[in-house]
ZADO-1210 file (C-alpha; in nm, 4 decimals, padded with zeros to 6 digits):
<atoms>
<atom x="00.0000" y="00.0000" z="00.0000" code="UNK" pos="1"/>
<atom x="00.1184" y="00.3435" z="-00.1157" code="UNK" pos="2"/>
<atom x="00.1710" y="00.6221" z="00.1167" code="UNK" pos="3"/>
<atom x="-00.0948" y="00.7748" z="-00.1162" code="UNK" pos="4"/>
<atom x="-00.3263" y="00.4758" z="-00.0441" code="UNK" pos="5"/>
<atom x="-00.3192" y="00.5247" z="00.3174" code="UNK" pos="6"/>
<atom x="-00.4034" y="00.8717" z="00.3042" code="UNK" pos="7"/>
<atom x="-00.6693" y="00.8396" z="00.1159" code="UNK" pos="8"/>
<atom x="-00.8019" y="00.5314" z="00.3626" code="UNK" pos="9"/>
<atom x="-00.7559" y="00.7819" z="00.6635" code="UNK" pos="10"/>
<atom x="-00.9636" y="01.0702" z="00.4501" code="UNK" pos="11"/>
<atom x="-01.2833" y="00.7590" z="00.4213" code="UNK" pos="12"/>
<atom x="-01.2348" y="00.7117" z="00.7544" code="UNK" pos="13"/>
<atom x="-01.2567" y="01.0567" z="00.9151" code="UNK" pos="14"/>
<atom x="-01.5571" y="01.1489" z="01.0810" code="UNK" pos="15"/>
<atom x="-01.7836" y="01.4129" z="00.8527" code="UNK" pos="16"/>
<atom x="-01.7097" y="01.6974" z="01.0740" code="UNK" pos="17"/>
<atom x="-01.3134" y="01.6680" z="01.0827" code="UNK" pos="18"/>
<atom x="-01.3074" y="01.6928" z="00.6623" code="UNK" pos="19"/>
<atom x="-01.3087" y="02.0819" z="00.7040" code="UNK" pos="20"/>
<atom x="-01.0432" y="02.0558" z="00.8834" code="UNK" pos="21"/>
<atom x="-00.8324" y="01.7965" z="00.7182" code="UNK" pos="22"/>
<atom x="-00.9049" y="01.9692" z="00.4076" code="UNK" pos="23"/>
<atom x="-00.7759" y="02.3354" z="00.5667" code="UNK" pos="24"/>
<atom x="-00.4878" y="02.1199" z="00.6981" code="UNK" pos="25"/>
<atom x="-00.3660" y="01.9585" z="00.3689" code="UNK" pos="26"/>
<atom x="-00.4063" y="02.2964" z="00.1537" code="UNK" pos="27"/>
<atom x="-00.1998" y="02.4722" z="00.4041" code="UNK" pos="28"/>
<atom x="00.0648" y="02.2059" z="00.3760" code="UNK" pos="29"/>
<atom x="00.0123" y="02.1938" z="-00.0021" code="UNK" pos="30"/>
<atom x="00.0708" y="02.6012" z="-00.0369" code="UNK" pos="31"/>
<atom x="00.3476" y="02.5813" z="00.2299" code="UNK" pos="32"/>
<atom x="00.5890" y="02.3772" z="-00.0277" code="UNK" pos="33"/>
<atom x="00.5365" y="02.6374" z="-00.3394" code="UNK" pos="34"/>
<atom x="00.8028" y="02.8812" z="-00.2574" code="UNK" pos="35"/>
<atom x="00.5954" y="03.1810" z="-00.4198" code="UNK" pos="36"/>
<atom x="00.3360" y="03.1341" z="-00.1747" code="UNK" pos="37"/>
<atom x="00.5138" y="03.0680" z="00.0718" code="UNK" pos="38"/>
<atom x="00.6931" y="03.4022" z="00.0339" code="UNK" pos="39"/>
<atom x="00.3518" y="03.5654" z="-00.0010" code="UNK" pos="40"/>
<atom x="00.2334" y="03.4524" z="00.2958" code="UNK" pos="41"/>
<atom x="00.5702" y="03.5392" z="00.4929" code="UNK" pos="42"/>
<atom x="00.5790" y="03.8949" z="00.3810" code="UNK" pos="43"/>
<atom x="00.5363" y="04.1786" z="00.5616" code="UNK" pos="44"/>
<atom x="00.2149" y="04.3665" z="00.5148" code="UNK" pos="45"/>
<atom x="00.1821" y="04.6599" z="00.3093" code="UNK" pos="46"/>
<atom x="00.0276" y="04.9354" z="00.5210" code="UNK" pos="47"/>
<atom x="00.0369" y="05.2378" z="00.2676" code="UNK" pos="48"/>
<atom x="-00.2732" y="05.2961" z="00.0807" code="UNK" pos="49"/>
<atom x="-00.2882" y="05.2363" z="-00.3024" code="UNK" pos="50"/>
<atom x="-00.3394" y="05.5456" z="-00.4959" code="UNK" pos="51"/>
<atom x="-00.7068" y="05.4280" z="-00.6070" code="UNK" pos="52"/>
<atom x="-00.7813" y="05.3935" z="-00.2310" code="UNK" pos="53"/>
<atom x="-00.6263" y="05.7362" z="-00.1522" code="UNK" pos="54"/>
<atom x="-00.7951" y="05.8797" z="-00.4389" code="UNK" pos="55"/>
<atom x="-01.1528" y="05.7458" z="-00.3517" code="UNK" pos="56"/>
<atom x="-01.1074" y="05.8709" z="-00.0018" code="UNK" pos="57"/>
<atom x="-01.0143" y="06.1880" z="-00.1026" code="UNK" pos="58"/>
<atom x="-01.3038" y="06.2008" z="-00.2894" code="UNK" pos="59"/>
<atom x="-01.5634" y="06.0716" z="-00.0524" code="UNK" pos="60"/>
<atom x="-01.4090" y="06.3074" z="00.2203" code="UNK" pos="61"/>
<atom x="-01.4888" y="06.5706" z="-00.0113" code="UNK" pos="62"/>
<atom x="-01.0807" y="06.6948" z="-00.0742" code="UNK" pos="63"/>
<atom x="-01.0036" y="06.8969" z="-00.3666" code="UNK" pos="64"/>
<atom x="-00.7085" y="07.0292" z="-00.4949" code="UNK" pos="65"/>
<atom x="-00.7274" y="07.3454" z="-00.6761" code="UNK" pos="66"/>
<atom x="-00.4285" y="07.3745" z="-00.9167" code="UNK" pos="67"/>
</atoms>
């Protein structure tokens, strides 16, 4: 029996309400050994507004600049 083959005996076997989980579980290992994501998910958040988001608050807040 394949390593394979056993996981997929221990997925029939699960109780219905662990497959979320096992499912969450697998796709996190799954991302975790693609190096892209796995950068993605390690870098540090951007905090500075995009200038579409700047530019719709500026907007909504009723900002104008008068050149």
């Amino acid at each position: 029996m394949t390593t394979g083959d056993r996981l997929h005996q221990l997925i029939e076997e699960l109780p219905q309400s662990e497959l979320h989980a096992a499912n969450r579980y697998l796709a996190y290992r799954r991302n975790m050994g693609d190096p892209v994501t796995q950068k993605l998910l390690e870098a540090p958040l951007d905090d500075e507004p995009s200038p579409v988001a700047r530019d719709t608050y500026d907007l909504i807040s009723g900002y104008t600049t008068d050149c």
